[in-house]
VMD Tcl script that draws the C-alpha trace (Angstrom):
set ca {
  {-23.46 64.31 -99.34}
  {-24.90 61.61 -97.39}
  {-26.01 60.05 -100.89}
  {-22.30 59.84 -101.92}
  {-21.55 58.50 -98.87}
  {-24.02 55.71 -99.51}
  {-23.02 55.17 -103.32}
  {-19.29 55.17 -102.20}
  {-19.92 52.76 -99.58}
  {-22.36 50.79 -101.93}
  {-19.36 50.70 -104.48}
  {-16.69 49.87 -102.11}
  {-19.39 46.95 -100.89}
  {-19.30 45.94 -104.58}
  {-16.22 46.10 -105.19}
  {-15.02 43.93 -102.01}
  {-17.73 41.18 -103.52}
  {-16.46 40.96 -107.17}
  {-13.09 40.82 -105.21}
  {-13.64 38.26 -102.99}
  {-15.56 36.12 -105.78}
  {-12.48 36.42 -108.21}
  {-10.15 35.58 -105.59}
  {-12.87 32.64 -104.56}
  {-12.68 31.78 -108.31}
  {-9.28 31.39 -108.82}
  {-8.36 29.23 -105.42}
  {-11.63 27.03 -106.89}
  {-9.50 26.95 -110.08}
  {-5.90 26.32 -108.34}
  {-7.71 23.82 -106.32}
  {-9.16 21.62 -109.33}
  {-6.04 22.09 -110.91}
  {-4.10 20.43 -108.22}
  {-6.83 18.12 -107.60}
  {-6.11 17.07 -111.57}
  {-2.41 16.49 -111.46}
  {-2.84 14.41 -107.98}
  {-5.93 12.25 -110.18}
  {-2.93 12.32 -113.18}
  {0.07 11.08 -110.71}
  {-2.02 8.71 -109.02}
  {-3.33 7.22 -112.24}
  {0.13 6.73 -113.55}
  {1.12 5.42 -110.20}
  {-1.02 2.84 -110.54}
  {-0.16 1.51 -114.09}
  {3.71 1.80 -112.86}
  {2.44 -0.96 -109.93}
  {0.44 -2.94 -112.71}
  {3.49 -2.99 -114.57}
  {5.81 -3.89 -112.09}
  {3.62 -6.42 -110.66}
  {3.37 -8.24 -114.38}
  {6.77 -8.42 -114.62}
  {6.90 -9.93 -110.52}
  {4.65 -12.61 -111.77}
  {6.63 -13.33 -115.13}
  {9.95 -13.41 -113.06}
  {8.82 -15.84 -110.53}
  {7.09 -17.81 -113.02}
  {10.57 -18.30 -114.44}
  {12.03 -18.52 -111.36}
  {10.01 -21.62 -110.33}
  {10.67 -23.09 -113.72}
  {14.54 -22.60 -113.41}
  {14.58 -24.48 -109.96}
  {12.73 -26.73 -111.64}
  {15.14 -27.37 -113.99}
  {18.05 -27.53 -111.72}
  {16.51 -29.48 -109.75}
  {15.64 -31.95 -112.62}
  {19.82 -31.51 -113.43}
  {20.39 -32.60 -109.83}
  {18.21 -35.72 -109.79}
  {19.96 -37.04 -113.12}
  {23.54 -36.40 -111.46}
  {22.65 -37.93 -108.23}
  {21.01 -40.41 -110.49}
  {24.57 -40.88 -112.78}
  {26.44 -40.68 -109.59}
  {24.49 -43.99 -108.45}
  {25.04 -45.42 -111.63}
  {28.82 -44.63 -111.28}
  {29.05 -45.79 -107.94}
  {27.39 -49.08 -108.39}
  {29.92 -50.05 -111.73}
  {32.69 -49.13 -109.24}
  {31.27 -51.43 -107.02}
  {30.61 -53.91 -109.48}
  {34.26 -53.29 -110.70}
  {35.70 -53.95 -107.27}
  {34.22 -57.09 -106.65}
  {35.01 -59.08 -109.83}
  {38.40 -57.41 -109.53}
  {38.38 -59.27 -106.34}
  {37.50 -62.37 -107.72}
  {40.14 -62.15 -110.31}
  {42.57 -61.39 -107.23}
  {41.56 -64.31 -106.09}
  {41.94 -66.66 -109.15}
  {45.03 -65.31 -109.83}
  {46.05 -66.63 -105.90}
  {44.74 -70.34 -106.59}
  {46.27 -69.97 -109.68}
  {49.46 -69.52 -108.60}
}
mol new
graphics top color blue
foreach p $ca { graphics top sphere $p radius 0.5 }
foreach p [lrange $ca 0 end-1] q [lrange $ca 1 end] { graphics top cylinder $p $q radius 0.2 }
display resetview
């Protein structure tokens, strides 16, 4: 009797073990599992911020060059707008001077 006793307590014993270990096993397994898909999403993460950071560096570069440009267009309008306003000027004063042959003339 006290034999069984031992043999059912050795077996319970045993079986509590191979329990615990397959229980151990499979949160180990969950665990490395997760651990994977974190590694995965982080990975792609960080290819979505390379990405986006190309495509920062492309759009500024073309941002600088279009201010460039307008600012190029601005300079040759300011520059035109000199131009202009030195003919009027030049326009004014001979039509001043012909104002004032015209006067002596009559």
């Amino acid at each position: 009797e006290n034999n069984e006793k031992l043999e059912a307590t050795v077996s319970s014993a045993a079986l509590k073990e191979e329990t615990t270990s397959t229980e151990h096993a499979e949160a180990k397994n969950e665990w490395e599992m997760k651990a994977k898909n974190l590694s995965n999403q982080n990975q792609q993460l960080l290819d979505e911020n390379e990405t986006l950071r190309k495509e920062m560096t492309t759009a500024e570069a073309r941002s600088i060059e279009q201010v460039a440009a307008v600012k190029r267009e601005a300079n040759k309008e300011k520059s035109s707008v000199a131009d202009l306003s030195q003919k009027v000027d030049e326009l004014m004063d001979e039509n001043k001077k012909l104002r004032e042959n015209n006067e002596k003339l009559e």
